[in-house]
Structure formats: C-alpha cells, structure tokens
PyMOL CGO cylinders between C-alpha atoms (Angstrom):
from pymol import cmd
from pymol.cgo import CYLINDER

trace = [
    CYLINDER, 163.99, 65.19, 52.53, 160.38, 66.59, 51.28, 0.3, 1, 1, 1, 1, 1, 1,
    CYLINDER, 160.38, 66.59, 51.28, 158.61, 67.44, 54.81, 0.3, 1, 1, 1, 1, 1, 1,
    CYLINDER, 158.61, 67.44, 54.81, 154.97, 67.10, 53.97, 0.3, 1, 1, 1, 1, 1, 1,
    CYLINDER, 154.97, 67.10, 53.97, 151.74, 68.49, 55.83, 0.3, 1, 1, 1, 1, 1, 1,
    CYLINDER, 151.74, 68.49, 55.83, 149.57, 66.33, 58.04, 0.3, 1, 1, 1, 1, 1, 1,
    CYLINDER, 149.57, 66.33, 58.04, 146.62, 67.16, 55.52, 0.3, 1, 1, 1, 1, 1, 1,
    CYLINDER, 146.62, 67.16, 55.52, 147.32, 66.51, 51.73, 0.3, 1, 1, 1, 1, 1, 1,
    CYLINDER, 147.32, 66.51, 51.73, 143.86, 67.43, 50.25, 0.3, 1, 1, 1, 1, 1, 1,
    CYLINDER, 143.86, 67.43, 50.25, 142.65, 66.27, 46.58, 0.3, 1, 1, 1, 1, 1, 1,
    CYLINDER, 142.65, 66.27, 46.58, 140.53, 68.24, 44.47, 0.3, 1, 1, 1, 1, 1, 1,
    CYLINDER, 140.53, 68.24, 44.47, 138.81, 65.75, 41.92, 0.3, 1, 1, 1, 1, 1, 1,
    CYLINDER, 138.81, 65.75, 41.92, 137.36, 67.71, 39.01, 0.3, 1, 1, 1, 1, 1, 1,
    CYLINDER, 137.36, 67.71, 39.01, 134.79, 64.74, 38.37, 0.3, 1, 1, 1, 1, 1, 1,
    CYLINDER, 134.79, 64.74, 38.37, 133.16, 65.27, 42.29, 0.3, 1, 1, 1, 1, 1, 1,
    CYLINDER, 133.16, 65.27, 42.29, 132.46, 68.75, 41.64, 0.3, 1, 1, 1, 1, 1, 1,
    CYLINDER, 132.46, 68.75, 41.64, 129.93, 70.58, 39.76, 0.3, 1, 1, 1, 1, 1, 1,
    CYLINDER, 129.93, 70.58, 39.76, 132.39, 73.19, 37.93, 0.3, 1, 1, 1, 1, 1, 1,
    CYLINDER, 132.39, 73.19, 37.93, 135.29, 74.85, 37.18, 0.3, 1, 1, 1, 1, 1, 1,
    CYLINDER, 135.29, 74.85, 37.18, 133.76, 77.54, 39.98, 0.3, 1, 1, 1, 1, 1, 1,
    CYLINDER, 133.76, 77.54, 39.98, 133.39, 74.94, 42.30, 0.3, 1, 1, 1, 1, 1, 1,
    CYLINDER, 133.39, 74.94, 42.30, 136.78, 73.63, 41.88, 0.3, 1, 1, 1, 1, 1, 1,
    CYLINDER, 136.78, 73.63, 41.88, 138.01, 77.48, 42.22, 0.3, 1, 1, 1, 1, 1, 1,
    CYLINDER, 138.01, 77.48, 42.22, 135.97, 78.41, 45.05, 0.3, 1, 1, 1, 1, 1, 1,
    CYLINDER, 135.97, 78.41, 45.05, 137.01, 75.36, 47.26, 0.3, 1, 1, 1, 1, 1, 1,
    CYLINDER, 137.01, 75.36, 47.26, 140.99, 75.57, 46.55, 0.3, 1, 1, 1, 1, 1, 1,
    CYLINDER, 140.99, 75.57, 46.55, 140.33, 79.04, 47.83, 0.3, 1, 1, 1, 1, 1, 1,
    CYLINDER, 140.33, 79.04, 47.83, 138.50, 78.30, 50.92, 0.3, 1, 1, 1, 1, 1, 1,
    CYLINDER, 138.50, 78.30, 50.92, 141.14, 75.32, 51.14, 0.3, 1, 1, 1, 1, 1, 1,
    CYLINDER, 141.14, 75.32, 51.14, 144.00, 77.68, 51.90, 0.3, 1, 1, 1, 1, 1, 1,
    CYLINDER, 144.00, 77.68, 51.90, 142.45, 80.42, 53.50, 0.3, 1, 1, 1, 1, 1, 1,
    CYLINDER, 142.45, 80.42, 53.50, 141.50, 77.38, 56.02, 0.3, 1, 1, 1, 1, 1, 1,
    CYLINDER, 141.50, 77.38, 56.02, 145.35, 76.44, 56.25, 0.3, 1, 1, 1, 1, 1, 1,
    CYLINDER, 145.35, 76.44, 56.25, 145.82, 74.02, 53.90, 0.3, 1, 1, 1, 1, 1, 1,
    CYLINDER, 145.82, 74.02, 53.90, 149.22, 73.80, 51.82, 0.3, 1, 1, 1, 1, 1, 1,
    CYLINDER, 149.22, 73.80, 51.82, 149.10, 71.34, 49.48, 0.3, 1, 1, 1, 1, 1, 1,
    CYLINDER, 149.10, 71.34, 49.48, 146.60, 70.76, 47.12, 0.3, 1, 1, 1, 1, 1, 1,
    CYLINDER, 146.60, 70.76, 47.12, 146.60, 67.99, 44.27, 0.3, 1, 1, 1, 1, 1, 1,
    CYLINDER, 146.60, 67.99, 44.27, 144.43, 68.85, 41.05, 0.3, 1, 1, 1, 1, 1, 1,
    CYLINDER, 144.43, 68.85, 41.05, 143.01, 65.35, 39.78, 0.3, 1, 1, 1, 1, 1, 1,
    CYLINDER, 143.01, 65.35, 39.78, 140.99, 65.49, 36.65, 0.3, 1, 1, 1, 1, 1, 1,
    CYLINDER, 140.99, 65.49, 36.65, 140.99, 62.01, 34.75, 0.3, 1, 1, 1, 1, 1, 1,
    CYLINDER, 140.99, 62.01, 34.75, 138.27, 62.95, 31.88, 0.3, 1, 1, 1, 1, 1, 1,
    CYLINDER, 138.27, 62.95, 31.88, 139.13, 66.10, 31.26, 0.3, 1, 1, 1, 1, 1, 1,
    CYLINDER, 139.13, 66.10, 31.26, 141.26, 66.83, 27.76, 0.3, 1, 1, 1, 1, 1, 1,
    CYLINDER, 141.26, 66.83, 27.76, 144.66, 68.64, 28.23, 0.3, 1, 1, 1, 1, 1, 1,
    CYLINDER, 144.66, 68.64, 28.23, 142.98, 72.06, 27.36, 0.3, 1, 1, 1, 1, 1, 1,
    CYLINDER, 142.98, 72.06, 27.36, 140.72, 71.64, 29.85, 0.3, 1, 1, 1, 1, 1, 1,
    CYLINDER, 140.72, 71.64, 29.85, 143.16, 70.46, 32.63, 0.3, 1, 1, 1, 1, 1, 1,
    CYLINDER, 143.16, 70.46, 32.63, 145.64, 73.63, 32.05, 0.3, 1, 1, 1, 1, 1, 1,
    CYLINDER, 145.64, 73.63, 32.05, 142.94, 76.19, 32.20, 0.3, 1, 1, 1, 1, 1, 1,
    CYLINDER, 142.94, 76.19, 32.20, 141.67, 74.78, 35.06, 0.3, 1, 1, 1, 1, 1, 1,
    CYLINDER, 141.67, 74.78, 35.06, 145.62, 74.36, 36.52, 0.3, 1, 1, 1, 1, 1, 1,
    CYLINDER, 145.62, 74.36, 36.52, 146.77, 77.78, 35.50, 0.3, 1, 1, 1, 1, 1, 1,
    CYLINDER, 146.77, 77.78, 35.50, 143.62, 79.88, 36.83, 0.3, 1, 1, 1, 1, 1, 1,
    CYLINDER, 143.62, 79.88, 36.83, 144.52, 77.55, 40.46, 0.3, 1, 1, 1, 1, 1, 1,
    CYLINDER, 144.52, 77.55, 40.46, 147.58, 78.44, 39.99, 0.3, 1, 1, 1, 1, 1, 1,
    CYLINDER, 147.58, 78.44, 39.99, 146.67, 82.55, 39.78, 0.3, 1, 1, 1, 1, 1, 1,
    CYLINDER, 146.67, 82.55, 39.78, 144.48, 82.21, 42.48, 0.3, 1, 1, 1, 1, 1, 1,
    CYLINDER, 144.48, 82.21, 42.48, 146.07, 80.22, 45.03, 0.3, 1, 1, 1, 1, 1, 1,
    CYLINDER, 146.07, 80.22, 45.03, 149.74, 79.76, 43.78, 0.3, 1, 1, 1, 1, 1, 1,
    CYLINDER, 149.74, 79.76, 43.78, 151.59, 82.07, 46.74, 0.3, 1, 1, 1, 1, 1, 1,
    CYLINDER, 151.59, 82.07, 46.74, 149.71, 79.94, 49.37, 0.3, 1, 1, 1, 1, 1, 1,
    CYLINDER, 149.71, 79.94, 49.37, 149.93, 75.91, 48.99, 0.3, 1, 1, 1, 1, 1, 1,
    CYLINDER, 149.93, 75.91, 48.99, 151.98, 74.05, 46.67, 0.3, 1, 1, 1, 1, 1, 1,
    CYLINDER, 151.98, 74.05, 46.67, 150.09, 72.86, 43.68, 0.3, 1, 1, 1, 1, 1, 1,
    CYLINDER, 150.09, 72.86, 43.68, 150.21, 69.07, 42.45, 0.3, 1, 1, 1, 1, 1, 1,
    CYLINDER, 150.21, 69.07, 42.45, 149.28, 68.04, 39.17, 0.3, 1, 1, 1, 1, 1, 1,
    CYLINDER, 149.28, 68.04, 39.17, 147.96, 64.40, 39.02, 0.3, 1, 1, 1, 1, 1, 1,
    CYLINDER, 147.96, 64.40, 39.02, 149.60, 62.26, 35.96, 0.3, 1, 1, 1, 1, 1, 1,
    CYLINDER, 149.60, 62.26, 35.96, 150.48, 64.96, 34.20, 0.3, 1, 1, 1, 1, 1, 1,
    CYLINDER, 150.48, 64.96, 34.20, 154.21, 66.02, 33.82, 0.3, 1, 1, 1, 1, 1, 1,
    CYLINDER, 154.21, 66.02, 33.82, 153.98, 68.23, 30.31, 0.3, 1, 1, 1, 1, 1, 1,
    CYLINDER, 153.98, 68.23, 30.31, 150.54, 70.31, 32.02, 0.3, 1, 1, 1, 1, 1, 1,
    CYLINDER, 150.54, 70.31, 32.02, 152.74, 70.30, 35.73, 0.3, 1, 1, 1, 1, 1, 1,
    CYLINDER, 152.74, 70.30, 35.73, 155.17, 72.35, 33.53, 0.3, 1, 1, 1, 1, 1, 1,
    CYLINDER, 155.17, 72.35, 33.53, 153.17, 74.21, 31.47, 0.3, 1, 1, 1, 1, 1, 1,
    CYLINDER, 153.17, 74.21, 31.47, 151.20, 75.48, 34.50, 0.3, 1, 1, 1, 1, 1, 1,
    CYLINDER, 151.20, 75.48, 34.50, 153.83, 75.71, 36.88, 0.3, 1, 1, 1, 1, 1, 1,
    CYLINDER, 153.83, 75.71, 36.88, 152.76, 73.89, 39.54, 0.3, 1, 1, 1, 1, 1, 1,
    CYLINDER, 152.76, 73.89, 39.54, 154.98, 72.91, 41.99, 0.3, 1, 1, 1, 1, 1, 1,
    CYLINDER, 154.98, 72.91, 41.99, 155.47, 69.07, 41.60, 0.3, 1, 1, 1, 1, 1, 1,
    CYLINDER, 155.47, 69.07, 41.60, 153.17, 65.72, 39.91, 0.3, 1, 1, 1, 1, 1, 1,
    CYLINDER, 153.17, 65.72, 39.91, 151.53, 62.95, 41.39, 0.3, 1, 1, 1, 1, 1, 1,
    CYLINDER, 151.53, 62.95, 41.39, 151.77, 59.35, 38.91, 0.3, 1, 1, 1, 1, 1, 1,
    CYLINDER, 151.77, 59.35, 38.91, 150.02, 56.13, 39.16, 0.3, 1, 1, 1, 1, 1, 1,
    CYLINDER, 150.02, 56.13, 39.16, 151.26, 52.43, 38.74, 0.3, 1, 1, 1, 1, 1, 1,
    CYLINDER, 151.26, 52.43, 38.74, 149.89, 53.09, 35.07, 0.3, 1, 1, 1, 1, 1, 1,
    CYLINDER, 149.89, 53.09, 35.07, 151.26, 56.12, 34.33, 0.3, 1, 1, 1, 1, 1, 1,
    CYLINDER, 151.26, 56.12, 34.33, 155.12, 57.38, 33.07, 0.3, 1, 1, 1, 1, 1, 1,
    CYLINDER, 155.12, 57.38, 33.07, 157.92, 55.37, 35.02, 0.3, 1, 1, 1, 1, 1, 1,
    CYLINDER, 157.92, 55.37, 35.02, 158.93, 57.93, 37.99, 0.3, 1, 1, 1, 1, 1, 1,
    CYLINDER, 158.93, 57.93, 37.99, 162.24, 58.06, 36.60, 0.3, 1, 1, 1, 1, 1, 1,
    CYLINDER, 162.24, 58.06, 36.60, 160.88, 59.72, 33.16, 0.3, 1, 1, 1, 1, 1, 1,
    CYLINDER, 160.88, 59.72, 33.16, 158.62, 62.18, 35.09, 0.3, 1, 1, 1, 1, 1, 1,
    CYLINDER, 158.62, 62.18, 35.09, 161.96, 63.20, 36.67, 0.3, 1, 1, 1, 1, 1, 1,
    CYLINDER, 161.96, 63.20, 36.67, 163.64, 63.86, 33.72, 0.3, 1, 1, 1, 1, 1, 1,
    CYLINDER, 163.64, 63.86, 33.72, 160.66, 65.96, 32.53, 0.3, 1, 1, 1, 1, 1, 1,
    CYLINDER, 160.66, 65.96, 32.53, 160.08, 67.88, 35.54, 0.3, 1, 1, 1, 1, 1, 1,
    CYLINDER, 160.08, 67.88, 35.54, 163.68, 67.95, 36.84, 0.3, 1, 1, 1, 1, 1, 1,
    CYLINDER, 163.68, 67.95, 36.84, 165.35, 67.95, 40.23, 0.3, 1, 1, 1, 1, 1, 1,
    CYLINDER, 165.35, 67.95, 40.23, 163.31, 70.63, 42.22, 0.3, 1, 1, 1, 1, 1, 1,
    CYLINDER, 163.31, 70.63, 42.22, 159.75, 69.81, 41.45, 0.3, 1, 1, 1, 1, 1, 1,
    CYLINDER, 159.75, 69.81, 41.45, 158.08, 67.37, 43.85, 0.3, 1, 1, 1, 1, 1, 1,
    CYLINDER, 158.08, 67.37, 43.85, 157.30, 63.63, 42.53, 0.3, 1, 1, 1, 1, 1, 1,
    CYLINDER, 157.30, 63.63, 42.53, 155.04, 61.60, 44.24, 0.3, 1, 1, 1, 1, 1, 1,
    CYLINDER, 155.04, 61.60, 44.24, 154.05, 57.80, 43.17, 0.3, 1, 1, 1, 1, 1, 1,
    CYLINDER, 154.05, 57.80, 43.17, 151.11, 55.84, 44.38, 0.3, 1, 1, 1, 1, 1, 1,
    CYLINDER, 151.11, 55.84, 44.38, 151.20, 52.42, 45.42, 0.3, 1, 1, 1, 1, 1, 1,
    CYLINDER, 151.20, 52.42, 45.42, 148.95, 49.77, 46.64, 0.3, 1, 1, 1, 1, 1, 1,
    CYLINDER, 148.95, 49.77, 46.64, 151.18, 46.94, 47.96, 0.3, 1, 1, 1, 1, 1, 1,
    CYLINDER, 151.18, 46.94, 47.96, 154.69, 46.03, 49.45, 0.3, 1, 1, 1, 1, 1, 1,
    CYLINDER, 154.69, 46.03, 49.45, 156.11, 45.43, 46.37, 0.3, 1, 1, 1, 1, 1, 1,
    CYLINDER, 156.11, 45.43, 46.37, 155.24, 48.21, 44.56, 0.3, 1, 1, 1, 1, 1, 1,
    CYLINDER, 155.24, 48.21, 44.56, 156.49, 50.48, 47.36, 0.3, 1, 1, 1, 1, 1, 1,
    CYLINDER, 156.49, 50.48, 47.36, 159.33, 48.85, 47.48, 0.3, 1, 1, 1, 1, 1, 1,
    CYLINDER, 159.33, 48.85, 47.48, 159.74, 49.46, 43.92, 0.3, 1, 1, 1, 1, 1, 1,
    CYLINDER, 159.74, 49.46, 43.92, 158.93, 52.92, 44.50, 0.3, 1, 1, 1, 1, 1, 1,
    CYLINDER, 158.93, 52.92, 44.50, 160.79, 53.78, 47.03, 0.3, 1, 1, 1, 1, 1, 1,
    CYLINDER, 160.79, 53.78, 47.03, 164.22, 53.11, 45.02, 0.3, 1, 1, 1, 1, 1, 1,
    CYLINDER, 164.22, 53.11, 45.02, 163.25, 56.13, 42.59, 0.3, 1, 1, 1, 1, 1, 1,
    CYLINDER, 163.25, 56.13, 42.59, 164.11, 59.41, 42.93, 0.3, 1, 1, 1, 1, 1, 1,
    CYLINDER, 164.11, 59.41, 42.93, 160.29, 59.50, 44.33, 0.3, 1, 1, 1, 1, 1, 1,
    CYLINDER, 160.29, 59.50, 44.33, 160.08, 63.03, 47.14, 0.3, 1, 1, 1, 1, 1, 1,
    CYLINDER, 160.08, 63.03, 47.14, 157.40, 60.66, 48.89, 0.3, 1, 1, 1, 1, 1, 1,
    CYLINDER, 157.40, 60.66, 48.89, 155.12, 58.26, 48.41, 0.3, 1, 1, 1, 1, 1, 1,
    CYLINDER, 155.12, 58.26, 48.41, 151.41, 56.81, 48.82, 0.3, 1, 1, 1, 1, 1, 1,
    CYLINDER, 151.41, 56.81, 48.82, 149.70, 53.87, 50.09, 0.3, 1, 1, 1, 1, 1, 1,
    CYLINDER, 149.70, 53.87, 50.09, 146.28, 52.97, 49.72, 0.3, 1, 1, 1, 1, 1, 1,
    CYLINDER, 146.28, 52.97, 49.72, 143.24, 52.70, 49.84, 0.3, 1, 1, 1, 1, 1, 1,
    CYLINDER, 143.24, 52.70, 49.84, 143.56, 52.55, 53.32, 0.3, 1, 1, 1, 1, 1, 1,
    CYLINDER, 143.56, 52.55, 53.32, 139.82, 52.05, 53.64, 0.3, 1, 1, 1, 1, 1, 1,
    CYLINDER, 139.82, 52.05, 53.64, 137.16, 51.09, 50.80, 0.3, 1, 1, 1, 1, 1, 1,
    CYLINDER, 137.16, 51.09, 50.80, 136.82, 54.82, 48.99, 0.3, 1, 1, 1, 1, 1, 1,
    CYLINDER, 136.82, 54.82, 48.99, 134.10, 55.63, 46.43, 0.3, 1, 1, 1, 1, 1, 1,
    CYLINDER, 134.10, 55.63, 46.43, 136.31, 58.36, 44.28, 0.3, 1, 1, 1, 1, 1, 1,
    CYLINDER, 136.31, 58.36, 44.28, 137.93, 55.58, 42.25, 0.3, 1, 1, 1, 1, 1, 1,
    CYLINDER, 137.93, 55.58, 42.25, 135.90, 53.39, 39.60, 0.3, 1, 1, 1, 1, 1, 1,
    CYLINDER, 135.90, 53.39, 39.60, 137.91, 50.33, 39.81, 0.3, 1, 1, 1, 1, 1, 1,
    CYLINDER, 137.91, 50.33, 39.81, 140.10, 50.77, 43.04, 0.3, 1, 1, 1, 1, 1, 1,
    CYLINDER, 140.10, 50.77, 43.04, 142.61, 48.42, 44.38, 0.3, 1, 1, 1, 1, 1, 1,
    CYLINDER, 142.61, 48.42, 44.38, 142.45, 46.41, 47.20, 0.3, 1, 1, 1, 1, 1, 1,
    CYLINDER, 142.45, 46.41, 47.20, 141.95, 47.88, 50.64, 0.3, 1, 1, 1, 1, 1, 1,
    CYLINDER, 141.95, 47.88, 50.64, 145.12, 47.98, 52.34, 0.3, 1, 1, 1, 1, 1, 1,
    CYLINDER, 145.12, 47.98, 52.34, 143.88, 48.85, 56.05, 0.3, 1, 1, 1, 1, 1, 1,
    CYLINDER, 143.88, 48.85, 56.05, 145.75, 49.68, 58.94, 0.3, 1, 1, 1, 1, 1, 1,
    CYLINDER, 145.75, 49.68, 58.94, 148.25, 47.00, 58.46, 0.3, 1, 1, 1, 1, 1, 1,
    CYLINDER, 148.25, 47.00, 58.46, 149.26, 48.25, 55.31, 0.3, 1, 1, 1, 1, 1, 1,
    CYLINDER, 149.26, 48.25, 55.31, 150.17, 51.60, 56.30, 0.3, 1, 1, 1, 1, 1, 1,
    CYLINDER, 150.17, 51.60, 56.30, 152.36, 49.39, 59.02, 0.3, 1, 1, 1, 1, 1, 1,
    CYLINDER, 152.36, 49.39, 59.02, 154.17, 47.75, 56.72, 0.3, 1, 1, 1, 1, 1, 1,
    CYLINDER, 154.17, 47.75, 56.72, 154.70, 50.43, 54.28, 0.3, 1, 1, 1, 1, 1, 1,
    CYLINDER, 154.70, 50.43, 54.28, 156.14, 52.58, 56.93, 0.3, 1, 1, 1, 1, 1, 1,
    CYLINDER, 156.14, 52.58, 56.93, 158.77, 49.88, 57.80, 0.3, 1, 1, 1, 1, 1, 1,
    CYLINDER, 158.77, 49.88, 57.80, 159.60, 49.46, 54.48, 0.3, 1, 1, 1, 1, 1, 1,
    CYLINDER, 159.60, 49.46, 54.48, 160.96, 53.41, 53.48, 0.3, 1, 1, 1, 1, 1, 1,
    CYLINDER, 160.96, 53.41, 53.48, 161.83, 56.36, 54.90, 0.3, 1, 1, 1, 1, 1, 1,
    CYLINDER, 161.83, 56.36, 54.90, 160.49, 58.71, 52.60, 0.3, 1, 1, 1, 1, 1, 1,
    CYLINDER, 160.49, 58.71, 52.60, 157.38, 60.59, 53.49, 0.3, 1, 1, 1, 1, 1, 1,
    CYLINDER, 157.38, 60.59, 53.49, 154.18, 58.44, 53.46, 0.3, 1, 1, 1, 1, 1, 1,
    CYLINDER, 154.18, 58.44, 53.46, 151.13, 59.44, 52.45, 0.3, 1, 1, 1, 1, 1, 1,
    CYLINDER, 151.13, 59.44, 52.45, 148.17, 57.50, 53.22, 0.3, 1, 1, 1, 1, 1, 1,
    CYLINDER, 148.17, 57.50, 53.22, 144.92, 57.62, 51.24, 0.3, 1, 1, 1, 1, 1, 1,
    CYLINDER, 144.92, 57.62, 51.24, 141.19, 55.90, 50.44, 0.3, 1, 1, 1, 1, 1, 1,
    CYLINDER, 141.19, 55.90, 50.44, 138.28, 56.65, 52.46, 0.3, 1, 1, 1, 1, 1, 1,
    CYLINDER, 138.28, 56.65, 52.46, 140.10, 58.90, 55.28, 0.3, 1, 1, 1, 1, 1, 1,
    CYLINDER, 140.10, 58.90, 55.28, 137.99, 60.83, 56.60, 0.3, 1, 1, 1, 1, 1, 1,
    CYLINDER, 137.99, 60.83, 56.60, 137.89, 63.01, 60.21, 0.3, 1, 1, 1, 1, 1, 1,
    CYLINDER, 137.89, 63.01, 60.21, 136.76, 59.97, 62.32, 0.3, 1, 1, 1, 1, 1, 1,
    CYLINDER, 136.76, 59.97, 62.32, 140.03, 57.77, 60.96, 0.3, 1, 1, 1, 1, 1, 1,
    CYLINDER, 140.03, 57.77, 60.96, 142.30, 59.99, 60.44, 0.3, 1, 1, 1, 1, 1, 1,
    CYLINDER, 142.30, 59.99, 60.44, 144.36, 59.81, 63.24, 0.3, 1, 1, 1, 1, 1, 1,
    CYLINDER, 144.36, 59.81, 63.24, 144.37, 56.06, 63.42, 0.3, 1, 1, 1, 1, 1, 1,
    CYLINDER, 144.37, 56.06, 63.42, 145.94, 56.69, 60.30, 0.3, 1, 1, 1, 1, 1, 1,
    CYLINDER, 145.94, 56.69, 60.30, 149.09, 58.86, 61.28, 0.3, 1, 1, 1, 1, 1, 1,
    CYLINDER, 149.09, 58.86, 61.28, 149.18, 56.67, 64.69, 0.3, 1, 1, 1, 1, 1, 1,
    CYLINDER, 149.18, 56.67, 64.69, 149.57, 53.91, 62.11, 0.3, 1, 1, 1, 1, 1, 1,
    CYLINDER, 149.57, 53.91, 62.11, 152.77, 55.45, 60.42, 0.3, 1, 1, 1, 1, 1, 1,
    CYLINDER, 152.77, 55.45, 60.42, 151.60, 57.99, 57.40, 0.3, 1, 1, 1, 1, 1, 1,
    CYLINDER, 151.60, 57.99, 57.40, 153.22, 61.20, 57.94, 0.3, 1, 1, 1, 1, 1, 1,
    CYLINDER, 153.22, 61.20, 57.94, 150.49, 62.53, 55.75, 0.3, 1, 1, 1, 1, 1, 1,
    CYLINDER, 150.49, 62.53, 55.75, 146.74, 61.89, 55.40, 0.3, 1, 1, 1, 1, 1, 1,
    CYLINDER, 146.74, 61.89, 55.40, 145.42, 62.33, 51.69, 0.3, 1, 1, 1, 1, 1, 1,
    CYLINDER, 145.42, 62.33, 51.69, 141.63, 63.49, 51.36, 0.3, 1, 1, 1, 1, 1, 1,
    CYLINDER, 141.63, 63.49, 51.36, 139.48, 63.90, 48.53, 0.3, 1, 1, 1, 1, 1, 1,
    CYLINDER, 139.48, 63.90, 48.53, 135.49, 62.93, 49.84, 0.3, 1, 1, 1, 1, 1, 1,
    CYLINDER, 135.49, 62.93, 49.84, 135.44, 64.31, 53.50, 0.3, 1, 1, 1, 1, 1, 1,
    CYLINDER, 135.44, 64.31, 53.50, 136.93, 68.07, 52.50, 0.3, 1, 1, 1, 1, 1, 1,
    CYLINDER, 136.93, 68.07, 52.50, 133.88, 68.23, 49.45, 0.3, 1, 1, 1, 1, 1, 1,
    CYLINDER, 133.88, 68.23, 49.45, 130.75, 69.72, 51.83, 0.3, 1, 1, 1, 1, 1, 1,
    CYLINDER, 130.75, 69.72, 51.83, 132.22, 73.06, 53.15, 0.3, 1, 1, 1, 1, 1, 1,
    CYLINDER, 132.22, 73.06, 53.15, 135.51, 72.39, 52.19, 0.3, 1, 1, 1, 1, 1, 1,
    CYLINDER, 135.51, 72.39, 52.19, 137.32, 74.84, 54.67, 0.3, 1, 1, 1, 1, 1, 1,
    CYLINDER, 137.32, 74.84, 54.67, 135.02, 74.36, 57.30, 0.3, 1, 1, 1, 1, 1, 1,
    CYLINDER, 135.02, 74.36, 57.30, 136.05, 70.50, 57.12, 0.3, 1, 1, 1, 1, 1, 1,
    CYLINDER, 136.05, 70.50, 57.12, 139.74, 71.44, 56.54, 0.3, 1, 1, 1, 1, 1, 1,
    CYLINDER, 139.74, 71.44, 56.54, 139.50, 73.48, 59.68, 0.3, 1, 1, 1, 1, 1, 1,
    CYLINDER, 139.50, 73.48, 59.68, 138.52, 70.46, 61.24, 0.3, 1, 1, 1, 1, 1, 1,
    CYLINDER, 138.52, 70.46, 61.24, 140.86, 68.09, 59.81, 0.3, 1, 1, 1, 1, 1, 1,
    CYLINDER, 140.86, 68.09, 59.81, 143.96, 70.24, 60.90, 0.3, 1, 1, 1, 1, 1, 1,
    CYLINDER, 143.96, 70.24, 60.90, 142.53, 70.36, 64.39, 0.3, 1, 1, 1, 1, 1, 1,
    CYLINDER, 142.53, 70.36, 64.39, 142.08, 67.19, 64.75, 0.3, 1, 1, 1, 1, 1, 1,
    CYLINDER, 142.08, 67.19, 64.75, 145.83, 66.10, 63.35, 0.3, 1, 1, 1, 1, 1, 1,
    CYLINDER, 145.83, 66.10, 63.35, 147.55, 68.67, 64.84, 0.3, 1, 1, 1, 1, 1, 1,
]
cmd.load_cgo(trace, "trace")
C-alpha cells in the first residue's frame, strides 16, 4: 500500500500570477520538505499544461513526486509520477490502463457512496472533501466536515486524503479525524515554504 505524506500540497495554476510563480513556489515547496506536489490547471490547453508539467518536472522531479490533475495522456507525456481524477473525469479503471500499474492514481470523492465506489478500483488512495467551505473551486460540493472524514475512514483502508479549506489552524483536527493526509492548495500560496515549514511542524 501507497504510504502518503502528512502534507499533500496543490499548486493551482489559476491562483497564481505565472508560470514563474508556479516554478518558484514548487521550488521553495521542496526545499521546505514537501514530497508531493499535485499540478492543477483546469483552463489551461494541453500545450500549456505540459510545458508547465515538464519544466516542474526538470526542476523539482528528484525531490517530490509529481501529480498531474485529470490528465492521464500529459501524466505520461511529462513523466510525472502518478494522476489525480474527478467524479467527472475518465473512470479510474481507464486511467489505469493508460498509466499502468506503477504510477500513482488517486480519485476524489465527496460522499459515502462515491468512496465506496472508489475504493473498489485499483485507486493507490483516495480523497474526501471539502472538508470545510474552500474558495479554490467555482461550484464545489457540499461540505463534508469532520464527520465525513469519520465515515470515510471507516469505510476503506486505503490512504485518505482530506481536502477543502484546510488550513494550519484545522489541520490537525483533520488527521485526528482519520485522513492520513491533509491536501492544501490556499494556506501554502503567501510564502509557500515558509507556510509548508509550518504545516509539517505542526503535523508532525
């Protein structure tokens, strides 16, 4: 089984200025200890997305494994180490086949069902959330809280990763709750090693 790090940090293309932003802050990210690092970039065209993936991958590839969000043709094509799908996105099973049996696959869900659904793919881990009301999604689902982290932990034993609105001060009410890992986009954006310092600290 995957064993995944207390801090799962996001890097959302549309929440920072540019491609030197995104660059700088995966940098600072695992000089600060971090070792996995998802690249999320919904409006960006599949040029775009492996430019940006293959330069991360240059600069920070030896030090964190890299996730590529939706994506299984760009999570090949830049090598990352594994892909991240939504309930809209490719059926787990046919990211699998694409990416194939040593490449992480993680799937998000936002209820007991769909976890449950989840967790009889050939899913490495997966996520539950929002945990708390987040502002890096347009439309998101409903909050799950506390109590949904509970249940979801009860209801598989892969790897859980919580996210939505986690930030230092919840965090470890979070992983007291039953995720084995914390996912953060918002709170790692202002001095992002500085606040992965923090975070690492605080969940140790």
């Amino acid at each position: 089984m995957v064993q995944l790090p207390r801090l799962y940090a996001i890097l959302d293309v549309s929440l920072l200025p540019d491609a030197g932003a995104l660059y700088t802050a995966a940098e600072e990210l695992t000089s600060s200890g971090v070792s996995v690092i998802q690249y999320r970039n919904k409006s960006g065209n599949a040029r775009q997305m492996l430019n940006h993936a293959r330069e991360l991958k240059r600069r920070i590839g030896g030090q964190a494994k890299l996730i590529m969000n939706d994506r299984a043709d760009l999570c090949l094509a830049a090598e990352f180490d594994g892909v991240h799908v939504g309930q809209d996105d490719l059926m787990p099973e046919s990211v699998r086949k694409i990416i194939g049996p040593k490449r992480l696959l993680g799937v998000s869900t936002h209820n007991p069902e769909q976890l449950q659904e989840a967790d009889l793919t050939s899913a490495d881990y997966l996520a539950i959330g929002p945990v708390f009301s987040t502002s890096s999604k347009a439309n998101p689902d409903p909050v799950v809280g506390l109590e949904g982290v509970r249940r979801a932990r009860q209801l598989t034993r892969k790897p859980l990763v919580a996210i939505g609105g986690i930030t230092r001060a919840n965090a470890v009410s979070v992983i007291e709750a039953g995720a084995d890992s914390v996912a953060v986009i918002s709170d790692l954006l202002r001095e992002p090693g500085k606040s992965a310092e923090e975070f690492l600290r605080i969940l140790r």
